[in-house]
N, C-alpha and C positions, 0 to 999 in steps of 0.2 A: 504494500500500500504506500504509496504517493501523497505525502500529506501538501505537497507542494500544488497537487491537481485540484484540490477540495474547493467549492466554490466560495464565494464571500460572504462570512457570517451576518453580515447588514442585511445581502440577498436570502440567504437562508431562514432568516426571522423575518422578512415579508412575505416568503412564500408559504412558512408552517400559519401564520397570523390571516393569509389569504384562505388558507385550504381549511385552515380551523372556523371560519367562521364564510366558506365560502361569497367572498365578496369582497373583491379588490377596494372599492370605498371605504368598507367597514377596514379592513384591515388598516389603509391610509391614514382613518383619524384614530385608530388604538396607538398607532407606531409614533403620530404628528407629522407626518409626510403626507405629499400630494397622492392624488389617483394617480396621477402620471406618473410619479415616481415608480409607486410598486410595480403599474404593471411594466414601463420600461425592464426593472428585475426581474419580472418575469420571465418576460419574450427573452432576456438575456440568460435566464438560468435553463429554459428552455433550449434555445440555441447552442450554447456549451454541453446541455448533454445528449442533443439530437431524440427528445422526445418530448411528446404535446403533454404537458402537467394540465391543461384547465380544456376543456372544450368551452366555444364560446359564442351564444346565441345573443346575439345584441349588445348589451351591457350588460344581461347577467351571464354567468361562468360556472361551471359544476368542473368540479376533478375528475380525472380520467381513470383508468385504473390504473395505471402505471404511477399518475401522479398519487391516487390514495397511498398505494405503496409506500412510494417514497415518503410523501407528509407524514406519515407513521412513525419509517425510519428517524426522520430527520427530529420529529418531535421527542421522539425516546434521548435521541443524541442530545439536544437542545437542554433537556430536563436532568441530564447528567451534569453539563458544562453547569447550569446554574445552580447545580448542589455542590459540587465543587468549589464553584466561585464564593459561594453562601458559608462555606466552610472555612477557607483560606480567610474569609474577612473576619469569620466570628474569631477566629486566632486571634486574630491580631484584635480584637475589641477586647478580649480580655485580658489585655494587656494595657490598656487605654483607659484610664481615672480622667472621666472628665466632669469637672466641678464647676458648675454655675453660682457665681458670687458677687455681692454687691464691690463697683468699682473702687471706692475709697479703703475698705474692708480688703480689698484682695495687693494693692499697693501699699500700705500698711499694718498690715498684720502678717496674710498671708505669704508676700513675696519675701519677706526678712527670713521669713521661717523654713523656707520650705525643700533650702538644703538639706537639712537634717533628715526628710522623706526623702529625696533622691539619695541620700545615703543607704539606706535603712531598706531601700524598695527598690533600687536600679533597674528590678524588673519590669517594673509599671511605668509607663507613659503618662505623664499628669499634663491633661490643658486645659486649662481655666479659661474661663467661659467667662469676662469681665463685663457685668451688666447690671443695672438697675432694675431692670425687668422681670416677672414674675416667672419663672419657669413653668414652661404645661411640661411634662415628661411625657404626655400623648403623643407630641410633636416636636419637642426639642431634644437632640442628642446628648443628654446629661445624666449621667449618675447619682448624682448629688447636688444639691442646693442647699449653699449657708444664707440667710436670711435674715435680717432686721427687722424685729414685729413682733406680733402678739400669739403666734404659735399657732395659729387659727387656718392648718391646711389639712380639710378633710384626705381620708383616702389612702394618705402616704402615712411613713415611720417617721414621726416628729420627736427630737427631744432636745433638750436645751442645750447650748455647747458652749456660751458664753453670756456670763451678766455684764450687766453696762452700765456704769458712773458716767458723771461729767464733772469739770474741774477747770478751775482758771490756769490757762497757761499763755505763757510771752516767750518773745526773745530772750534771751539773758540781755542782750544789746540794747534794748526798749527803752526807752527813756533815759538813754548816759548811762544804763544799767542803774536806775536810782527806779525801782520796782516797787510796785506798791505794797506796804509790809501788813496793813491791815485791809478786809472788804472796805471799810468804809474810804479806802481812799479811790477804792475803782469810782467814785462818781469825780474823781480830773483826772482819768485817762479816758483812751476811744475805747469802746467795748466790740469787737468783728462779733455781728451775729449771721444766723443763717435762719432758714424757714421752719425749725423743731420748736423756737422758741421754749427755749429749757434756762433762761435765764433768771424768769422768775420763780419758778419751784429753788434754783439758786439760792437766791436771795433770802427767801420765804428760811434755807436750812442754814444759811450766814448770818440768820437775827435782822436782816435788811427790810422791817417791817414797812410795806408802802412803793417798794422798789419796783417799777417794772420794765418789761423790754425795751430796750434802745430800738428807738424807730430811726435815726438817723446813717446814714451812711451807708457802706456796698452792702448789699443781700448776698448770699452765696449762699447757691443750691445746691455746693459739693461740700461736704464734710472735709474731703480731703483740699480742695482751695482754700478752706476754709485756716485749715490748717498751713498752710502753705503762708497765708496772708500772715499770721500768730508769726511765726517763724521766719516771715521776713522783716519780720517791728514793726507792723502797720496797726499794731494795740492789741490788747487781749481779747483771747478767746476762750468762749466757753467750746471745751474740748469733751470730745469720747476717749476714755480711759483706752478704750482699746488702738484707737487711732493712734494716740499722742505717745504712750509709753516708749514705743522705739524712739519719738526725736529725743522724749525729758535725757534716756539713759545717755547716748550718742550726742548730749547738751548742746543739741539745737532750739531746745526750749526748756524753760522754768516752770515746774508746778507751784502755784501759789497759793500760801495758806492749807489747813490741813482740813479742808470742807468740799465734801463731796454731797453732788447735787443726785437725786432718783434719775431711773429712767425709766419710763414705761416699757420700752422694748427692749428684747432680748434677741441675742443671738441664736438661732436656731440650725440643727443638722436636721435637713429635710432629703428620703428619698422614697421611692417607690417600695414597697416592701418586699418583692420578690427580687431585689436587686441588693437587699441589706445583709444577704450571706455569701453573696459574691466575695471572692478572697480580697479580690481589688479596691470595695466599698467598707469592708472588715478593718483593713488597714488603714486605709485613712482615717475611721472612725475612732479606731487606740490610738493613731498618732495623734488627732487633734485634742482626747480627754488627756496625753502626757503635757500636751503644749500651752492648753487653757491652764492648768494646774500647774505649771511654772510660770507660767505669766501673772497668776495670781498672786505666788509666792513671790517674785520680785516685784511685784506692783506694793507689799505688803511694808518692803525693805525699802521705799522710796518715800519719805516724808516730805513734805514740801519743803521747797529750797535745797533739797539736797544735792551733790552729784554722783551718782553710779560710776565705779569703774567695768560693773560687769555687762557688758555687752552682747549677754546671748540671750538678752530678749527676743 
Protein backbone atom coordinates (compact mmCIF):
# COMPACT_ATOMS: atom_id res chain seq x y z
CA UNK A 1 0.00 0.00 0.00
CA UNK A 2 0.86 3.48 -1.38
CA UNK A 3 0.09 5.81 1.27
CA UNK A 4 1.45 8.60 -1.02
CA UNK A 5 -1.71 7.60 -3.76
CA UNK A 6 -4.53 8.10 -0.92
CA UNK A 7 -6.80 10.86 -1.92
CA UNK A 8 -7.04 14.29 0.07
CA UNK A 9 -8.47 14.02 3.59
CA UNK A 10 -10.49 17.62 2.85
CA UNK A 11 -11.93 15.52 -0.33
CA UNK A 12 -12.59 12.40 1.78
CA UNK A 13 -14.60 14.33 4.48
CA UNK A 14 -16.84 15.89 1.71
CA UNK A 15 -17.57 12.86 0.14
CA UNK A 16 -18.30 10.55 3.41
CA UNK A 17 -20.44 14.00 4.70
CA UNK A 18 -22.09 13.94 0.81
CA UNK A 19 -22.86 10.15 0.88
CA UNK A 20 -23.86 10.27 4.63
CA UNK A 21 -26.60 12.52 4.20
CA UNK A 22 -26.92 12.02 0.49
CA UNK A 23 -26.95 15.75 -0.68
CA UNK A 24 -24.19 17.73 -1.85
CA UNK A 25 -25.83 21.09 -0.40
CA UNK A 26 -26.42 19.46 2.97
CA UNK A 27 -23.16 18.33 3.19
CA UNK A 28 -21.77 22.04 1.95
CA UNK A 29 -23.32 23.83 4.95
CA UNK A 30 -22.28 20.93 7.67
CA UNK A 31 -18.46 21.40 6.23
CA UNK A 32 -19.13 25.66 5.78
CA UNK A 33 -18.05 25.26 2.19
CA UNK A 34 -19.90 26.11 -1.12
CA UNK A 35 -22.09 23.40 -3.25
CA UNK A 36 -19.57 24.12 -5.64
CA UNK A 37 -16.84 23.32 -3.68
CA UNK A 38 -17.89 19.73 -2.78
CA UNK A 39 -19.07 18.76 -5.78
CA UNK A 40 -15.91 20.08 -7.63
CA UNK A 41 -14.21 17.16 -4.85
CA UNK A 42 -16.34 15.07 -6.18
CA UNK A 43 -16.07 14.98 -9.84
CA UNK A 44 -12.33 15.11 -8.73
CA UNK A 45 -12.33 12.11 -6.34
CA UNK A 46 -14.39 10.42 -8.95
CA UNK A 47 -11.93 11.13 -11.68
CA UNK A 48 -8.65 9.84 -9.74
CA UNK A 49 -10.27 6.60 -9.14
CA UNK A 50 -12.02 6.08 -12.49
CA UNK A 51 -15.54 5.25 -10.97
CA UNK A 52 -19.18 7.00 -10.70
CA UNK A 53 -19.40 7.52 -6.50
CA UNK A 54 -23.02 9.40 -6.96
CA UNK A 55 -25.45 8.82 -9.98
CA UNK A 56 -27.09 12.05 -10.78
CA UNK A 57 -30.76 13.04 -11.69
CA UNK A 58 -30.96 16.98 -11.79
CA UNK A 59 -29.73 18.24 -8.49
CA UNK A 60 -30.51 15.60 -6.49
CA UNK A 61 -27.73 12.59 -6.31
CA UNK A 62 -28.04 8.95 -4.74
CA UNK A 63 -24.73 6.63 -4.26
CA UNK A 64 -23.86 4.19 -6.44
CA UNK A 65 -22.81 0.88 -5.34
CA UNK A 66 -19.44 1.18 -5.79
CA UNK A 67 -19.75 4.60 -4.09
CA UNK A 68 -21.97 2.95 -0.89
CA UNK A 69 -18.87 0.68 -0.72
CA UNK A 70 -16.51 2.90 -0.57
CA UNK A 71 -18.43 5.77 1.88
CA UNK A 72 -18.43 2.65 4.33
CA UNK A 73 -14.96 2.08 3.95
CA UNK A 74 -13.99 5.48 4.18
CA UNK A 75 -16.34 6.28 7.05
CA UNK A 76 -14.90 3.31 9.20
CA UNK A 77 -11.40 4.98 8.30
CA UNK A 78 -12.52 8.44 9.20
CA UNK A 79 -13.92 7.24 12.74
CA UNK A 80 -10.43 5.61 13.48
CA UNK A 81 -8.20 8.88 12.48
CA UNK A 82 -10.66 10.93 14.89
CA UNK A 83 -10.28 8.53 17.84
CA UNK A 84 -6.80 8.73 17.53
CA UNK A 85 -6.63 12.35 17.13
CA UNK A 86 -9.20 12.57 20.35
CA UNK A 87 -6.70 10.56 22.08
CA UNK A 88 -3.20 12.16 21.23
CA UNK A 89 -5.02 15.42 22.53
CA UNK A 90 -6.69 14.10 25.69
CA UNK A 91 -2.74 13.23 26.43
CA UNK A 92 -1.69 16.17 26.22
CA UNK A 93 -4.93 17.81 28.22
CA UNK A 94 -3.82 16.05 31.09
CA UNK A 95 -1.01 17.45 31.26
CA UNK A 96 -2.53 21.06 30.96
CA UNK A 97 -3.74 23.14 34.40
CA UNK A 98 -5.58 25.68 33.03
CA UNK A 99 -6.66 28.20 35.67
CA UNK A 100 -9.13 31.18 35.20
CA UNK A 101 -8.33 34.08 37.51
CA UNK A 102 -9.00 37.55 38.37
CA UNK A 103 -6.22 39.81 36.42
CA UNK A 104 -4.93 41.99 39.40
CA UNK A 105 -5.06 38.42 41.72
CA UNK A 106 -3.15 36.53 39.04
CA UNK A 107 -0.14 39.54 38.73
CA UNK A 108 0.17 39.72 42.36
CA UNK A 109 -0.27 36.95 44.00
CA UNK A 110 -0.34 34.29 41.69
CA UNK A 111 2.63 35.15 39.40
CA UNK A 112 5.27 35.79 42.53
CA UNK A 113 4.39 32.30 43.59
CA UNK A 114 4.11 30.07 41.06
CA UNK A 115 7.67 28.95 40.72
CA UNK A 116 7.51 26.84 43.56
CA UNK A 117 4.53 24.68 41.23
CA UNK A 118 6.65 24.49 38.39
CA UNK A 119 9.11 23.15 40.67
CA UNK A 120 7.13 20.67 42.45
CA UNK A 121 4.89 19.67 39.18
CA UNK A 122 7.22 20.02 35.89
CA UNK A 123 4.92 17.74 34.62
CA UNK A 124 1.99 19.83 34.31
CA UNK A 125 1.58 22.79 31.97
CA UNK A 126 -0.06 25.74 33.82
CA UNK A 127 -1.91 28.66 31.73
CA UNK A 128 -3.67 31.07 33.27
CA UNK A 129 -6.45 32.38 31.93
CA UNK A 130 -6.00 36.39 33.13
CA UNK A 131 -9.75 37.68 33.24
CA UNK A 132 -12.32 39.44 35.05
CA UNK A 133 -14.97 37.60 33.62
CA UNK A 134 -17.04 34.89 35.19
CA UNK A 135 -16.05 31.51 33.80
CA UNK A 136 -19.03 29.19 32.37
CA UNK A 137 -16.98 25.70 32.35
CA UNK A 138 -19.81 24.65 29.73
CA UNK A 139 -17.93 26.79 27.36
CA UNK A 140 -14.71 27.95 28.56
CA UNK A 141 -11.43 25.63 28.40
CA UNK A 142 -10.69 25.90 32.33
CA UNK A 143 -10.20 23.63 35.05
CA UNK A 144 -10.37 25.89 37.62
CA UNK A 145 -11.41 29.21 38.73
CA UNK A 146 -10.02 31.48 41.75
CA UNK A 147 -12.66 34.06 42.31
CA UNK A 148 -13.48 37.30 44.31
CA UNK A 149 -17.01 37.03 45.84
CA UNK A 150 -19.47 35.77 47.99
CA UNK A 151 -19.16 31.82 47.02
CA UNK A 152 -22.44 31.93 45.43
CA UNK A 153 -21.60 29.35 42.40
CA UNK A 154 -24.24 26.65 42.10
CA UNK A 155 -23.35 23.26 40.51
CA UNK A 156 -19.52 23.39 40.85
CA UNK A 157 -16.96 22.39 44.15
CA UNK A 158 -16.74 25.63 45.85
CA UNK A 159 -14.47 26.21 48.87
CA UNK A 160 -12.79 29.04 50.29
CA UNK A 161 -8.91 29.57 49.59
CA UNK A 162 -8.31 32.88 50.77
CA UNK A 163 -9.70 35.77 53.32
CA UNK A 164 -9.28 39.29 52.42
CA UNK A 165 -8.39 42.59 54.65
CA UNK A 166 -7.77 45.86 53.56
CA UNK A 167 -5.06 48.33 54.98
CA UNK A 168 -3.57 51.64 54.22
CA UNK A 169 -0.44 51.41 52.35
CA UNK A 170 2.11 54.27 50.54
CA UNK A 171 5.29 54.65 49.04
CA UNK A 172 7.95 54.69 51.74
CA UNK A 173 8.92 57.99 49.32
CA UNK A 174 5.32 59.64 49.82
CA UNK A 175 5.44 62.74 51.33
CA UNK A 176 9.62 63.28 51.84
CA UNK A 177 8.92 59.88 53.49
CA UNK A 178 7.23 62.01 56.48
CA UNK A 179 4.12 59.35 56.48
CA UNK A 180 1.23 59.75 58.34
CA UNK A 181 1.89 58.18 61.95
CA UNK A 182 -1.75 58.37 63.04
CA UNK A 183 -5.42 57.76 60.90
CA UNK A 184 -6.34 60.83 61.86
CA UNK A 185 -3.69 62.46 59.87
CA UNK A 186 -4.93 60.67 56.49
CA UNK A 187 -7.54 63.71 56.32
CA UNK A 188 -3.95 66.03 54.79
CA UNK A 189 -2.89 63.54 52.55
CA UNK A 190 -4.74 62.29 48.94
CA UNK A 191 -6.50 59.14 49.75
CA UNK A 192 -6.35 56.64 45.79
CA UNK A 193 -9.76 55.19 45.81
CA UNK A 194 -11.22 52.67 43.42
CA UNK A 195 -15.19 51.45 42.81
CA UNK A 196 -15.33 48.65 46.32
CA UNK A 197 -15.59 51.75 48.37
CA UNK A 198 -14.04 49.90 51.53
CA UNK A 199 -12.91 53.17 52.85
CA UNK A 200 -15.50 53.70 55.16
CA UNK A 201 -16.04 50.21 56.88
CA UNK A 202 -12.02 51.63 57.30
CA UNK A 203 -12.73 54.29 59.14
CA UNK A 204 -15.87 53.08 60.96
CA UNK A 205 -12.67 50.13 62.56
CA UNK A 206 -9.85 53.27 62.93
CA UNK A 207 -12.59 55.11 65.40
CA UNK A 208 -12.94 57.71 62.30
CA UNK A 209 -16.44 58.28 63.42
CA UNK A 210 -18.29 60.42 60.40
CA UNK A 211 -15.51 59.78 57.99
CA UNK A 212 -16.52 58.84 54.53
CA UNK A 213 -15.36 58.02 50.93
CA UNK A 214 -13.09 60.49 49.16
CA UNK A 215 -15.12 61.53 46.04
CA UNK A 216 -12.22 63.56 44.73
CA UNK A 217 -9.74 62.55 42.24
CA UNK A 218 -8.60 59.39 39.66
CA UNK A 219 -11.38 56.37 40.16
CA UNK A 220 -9.48 53.02 39.32
CA UNK A 221 -11.32 50.19 38.32
CA UNK A 222 -8.14 47.83 38.73
CA UNK A 223 -7.12 46.87 42.04
CA UNK A 224 -3.85 46.32 40.61
CA UNK A 225 -3.47 50.26 39.08
CA UNK A 226 -4.64 50.85 41.94
CA UNK A 227 -1.88 49.67 43.49
CA UNK A 228 0.53 50.78 41.17
CA UNK A 229 -0.65 54.55 41.79
CA UNK A 230 0.16 53.79 46.11
CA UNK A 231 3.42 52.63 44.82
CA UNK A 232 4.28 55.36 42.60
CA UNK A 233 3.56 58.35 45.61
CA UNK A 234 0.47 59.41 44.18
CA UNK A 235 -1.04 59.14 48.13
CA UNK A 236 -2.45 56.31 49.88
CA UNK A 237 -4.38 53.52 49.36
CA UNK A 238 -6.76 51.43 50.68
CA UNK A 239 -5.13 48.13 49.66
CA UNK A 240 -6.15 44.09 49.45
CA UNK A 241 -3.81 42.25 51.91
CA UNK A 242 -3.48 39.83 49.22
CA UNK A 243 -2.43 42.27 46.40
CA UNK A 244 -0.12 44.51 48.49
CA UNK A 245 1.86 41.87 50.62
CA UNK A 246 4.51 41.11 47.97
CA UNK A 247 5.29 45.06 47.22
CA UNK A 248 5.17 45.82 51.62
CA UNK A 249 7.81 42.66 51.86
CA UNK A 250 10.08 43.78 48.49
CA UNK A 251 9.50 47.75 50.26
CA UNK A 252 7.98 49.15 47.57
CA UNK A 253 5.21 50.17 49.85
CA UNK A 254 4.43 50.94 53.69
CA UNK A 255 1.69 49.27 55.75
CA UNK A 256 0.38 51.99 57.89
CA UNK A 257 -0.94 51.71 61.20
CA UNK A 258 -1.97 48.37 62.68
CA UNK A 259 -5.87 48.57 61.56
CA UNK A 260 -7.35 46.28 59.25
CA UNK A 261 -10.47 47.04 57.55
CA UNK A 262 -13.40 43.64 56.75
CA UNK A 263 -14.02 42.53 53.48
CA UNK A 264 -17.11 41.10 52.24
CA UNK A 265 -15.58 38.99 49.71
CA UNK A 266 -13.49 36.15 49.77
CA UNK A 267 -11.29 34.22 47.65
CA UNK A 268 -12.79 31.22 46.21
CA UNK A 269 -11.25 27.69 44.54
CA UNK A 270 -14.18 27.02 42.11
CA UNK A 271 -14.21 23.99 39.66
CA UNK A 272 -16.54 21.45 38.01
CA UNK A 273 -16.79 18.45 40.37
CA UNK A 274 -15.89 15.73 38.14
CA UNK A 275 -12.68 17.58 37.29
CA UNK A 276 -11.61 17.84 41.25
CA UNK A 277 -9.87 14.37 41.38
CA UNK A 278 -8.14 14.91 38.31
CA UNK A 279 -4.26 14.51 39.56
CA UNK A 280 -3.62 17.91 37.75
CA UNK A 281 -6.61 19.90 39.69
CA UNK A 282 -5.45 17.78 43.16
CA UNK A 283 -2.30 19.47 42.81
CA UNK A 284 -2.98 22.72 42.47
CA UNK A 285 -5.58 22.43 45.02
CA UNK A 286 -2.48 21.26 48.10
CA UNK A 287 -0.21 23.64 46.58
CA UNK A 288 -2.45 26.65 46.89
CA UNK A 289 -3.83 25.40 50.86
CA UNK A 290 0.41 25.38 51.42
CA UNK A 291 0.78 28.99 49.84
CA UNK A 292 -2.41 30.66 51.54
CA UNK A 293 -1.00 29.28 54.92
CA UNK A 294 2.30 30.82 54.43
CA UNK A 295 1.00 33.90 53.25
CA UNK A 296 -0.85 34.17 56.37
CA UNK A 297 1.86 33.31 58.57
CA UNK A 298 4.07 36.15 57.11
CA UNK A 299 1.37 38.58 56.79
CA UNK A 300 1.08 37.78 60.72
CA UNK A 301 5.06 38.67 61.11
CA UNK A 302 4.46 42.05 59.36
CA UNK A 303 3.28 44.92 61.66
CA UNK A 304 2.98 48.13 60.28
CA UNK A 305 5.83 50.19 59.50
CA UNK A 306 7.82 47.39 59.51
CA UNK A 307 10.55 45.85 56.89
CA UNK A 308 10.77 42.20 56.00
CA UNK A 309 13.93 40.65 54.90
CA UNK A 310 12.14 37.57 53.84
CA UNK A 311 11.07 37.52 50.43
CA UNK A 312 9.38 34.40 49.70
CA UNK A 313 6.04 35.64 49.86
Amino acid sequence: MNLRHLPNLGTLKSFEAAARLESFSRAADELYVTHSAVSHQIRGLEGELGVALFSRDGKRVALTDAGRRYAAQVRAALIDIAAATDAVRAGDRERRLVISVLSSFAARWITPRLGRFIELHPEIDIELLSTNAITDFNRDDADVALRFGFGDYPGLFVEPLLDEIYFPACSPHFNGGNLPRTPAELAHVPLLRDDHEMWTPWFEAAGLEGWKEPRRGVLYQDSSLLLQAAIDGQGVALVRRSLAMHEVINKRLVRLFDIDGPSPWTYWFVCPIPLLETRRVQALRQWLAEETARFRALYEKCPAGSVMTDTTV
